[in-house]
Each structure stands twice: as C-alpha cells, then as structure tokens.
C-alpha positions in Angstrom: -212.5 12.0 -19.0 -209.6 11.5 -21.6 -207.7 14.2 -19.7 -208.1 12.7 -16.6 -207.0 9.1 -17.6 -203.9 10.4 -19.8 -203.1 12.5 -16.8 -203.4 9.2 -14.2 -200.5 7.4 -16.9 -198.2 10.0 -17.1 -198.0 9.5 -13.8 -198.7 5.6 -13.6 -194.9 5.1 -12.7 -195.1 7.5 -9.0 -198.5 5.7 -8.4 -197.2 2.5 -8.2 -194.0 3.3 -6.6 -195.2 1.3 -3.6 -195.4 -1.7 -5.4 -191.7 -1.7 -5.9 -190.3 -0.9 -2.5 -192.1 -1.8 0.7 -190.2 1.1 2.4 -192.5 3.7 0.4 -195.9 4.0 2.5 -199.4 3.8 0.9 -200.5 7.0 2.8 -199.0 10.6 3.7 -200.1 10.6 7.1 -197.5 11.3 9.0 -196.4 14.0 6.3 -199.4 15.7 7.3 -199.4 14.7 10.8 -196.2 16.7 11.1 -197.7 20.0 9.4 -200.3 20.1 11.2 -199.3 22.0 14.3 -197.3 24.4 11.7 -200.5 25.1 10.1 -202.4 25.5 13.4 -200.2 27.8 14.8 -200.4 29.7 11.4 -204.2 30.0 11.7 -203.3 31.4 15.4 -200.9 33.9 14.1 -202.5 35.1 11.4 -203.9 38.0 13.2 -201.0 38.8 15.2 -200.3 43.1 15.5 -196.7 42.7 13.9 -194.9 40.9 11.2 -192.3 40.4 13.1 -193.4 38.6 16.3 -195.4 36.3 13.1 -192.1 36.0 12.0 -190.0 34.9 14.9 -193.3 32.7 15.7 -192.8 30.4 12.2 -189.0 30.1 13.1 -189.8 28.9 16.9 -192.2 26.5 15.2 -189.8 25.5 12.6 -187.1 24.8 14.8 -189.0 22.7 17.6 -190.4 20.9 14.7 -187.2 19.8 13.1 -185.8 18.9 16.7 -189.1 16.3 17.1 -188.9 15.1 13.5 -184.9 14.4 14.2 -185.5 12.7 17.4 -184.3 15.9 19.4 -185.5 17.2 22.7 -186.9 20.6 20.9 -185.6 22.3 24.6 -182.3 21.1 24.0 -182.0 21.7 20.4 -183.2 25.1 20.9 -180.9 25.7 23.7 -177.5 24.2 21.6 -178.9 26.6 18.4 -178.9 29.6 20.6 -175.7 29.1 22.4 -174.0 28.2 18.8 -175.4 30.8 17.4 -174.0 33.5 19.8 -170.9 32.0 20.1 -170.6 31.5 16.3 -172.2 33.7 14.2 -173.5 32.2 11.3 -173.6 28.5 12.3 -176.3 26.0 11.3 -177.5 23.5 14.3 -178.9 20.5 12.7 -180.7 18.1 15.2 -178.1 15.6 13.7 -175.2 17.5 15.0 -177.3 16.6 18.6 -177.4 13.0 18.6 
C-alpha cells in the first residue's frame, strides 16, 4: 500500500493538472475514441496472408485518420498526398498544408 501511495505523489503534480487549466479534460475519451478504429482494423488484419498488404493497410488507416483528426476530407487528403508524392518525391502532406 506504501508503494502505491508514494507512487500516486510522485505523480500528484500530472493528476491535478486539470485543476490548473480548464483546457486539460478530466477524461481520455476522445484519445481513445480516435484509436479505436486503428485498433479494429488491426484485430481485422491480423490474419492477413502477407506483411505487406498489413503494411500498406496501417498506412491507409494512418493517413485517413490524421486527415479526420485535422479536419480533412480523408478522400481529399489522400488524393493531394498521392499526387504530391508522385510529383515530388519525398514530400510530406500534412492535413495542415490542406486547409
């Protein structure tokens, strides 16, 4: 039980964070909100034939999932990263370079 408490105060300080600033939420919600179709389509993919189709599954889900979180139609942020991409190689396409 000692453990436990002393572990609770070393921590006291991000506990209370909320207290503080009314911008930090009481919950994680909609942090796990957001992961859940990620770990879905994980569960889905899990016994897919080839590492590679897994593979270009977790990008498409990792892309569409940043356009949504930006505020990004995920068909037009997926359609601006793969023009961008094949007319410059090596470029990033942030959903902020969208809006």
């Amino acid at each position: 039980m000692g453990k436990a408490i002393a572990y609770m105060l070393n921590l006291w300080d991000g506990l209370t964070v909320f207290l503080d600033d009314p911008r930090v939420p009481l919950d994680n919600n909609a942090a796990e909100r957001a992961l859940r179709g990620v770990v879905v389509g994980r569960k889905n993919h899990h016994g897919s034939r080839s590492r590679r189709g897994t593979e270009v599954a977790a990008l498409y889900y990792t892309l569409l999932g940043t356009a949504r979180l930006g505020g990004v139609d995920p068909r037009t942020s997926l359609r601006e990263a793969a023009i961008r991409a094949v007319t410059e190689p090596g470029a990033v396409t942030l959903p902020k370079d969208l809006t």
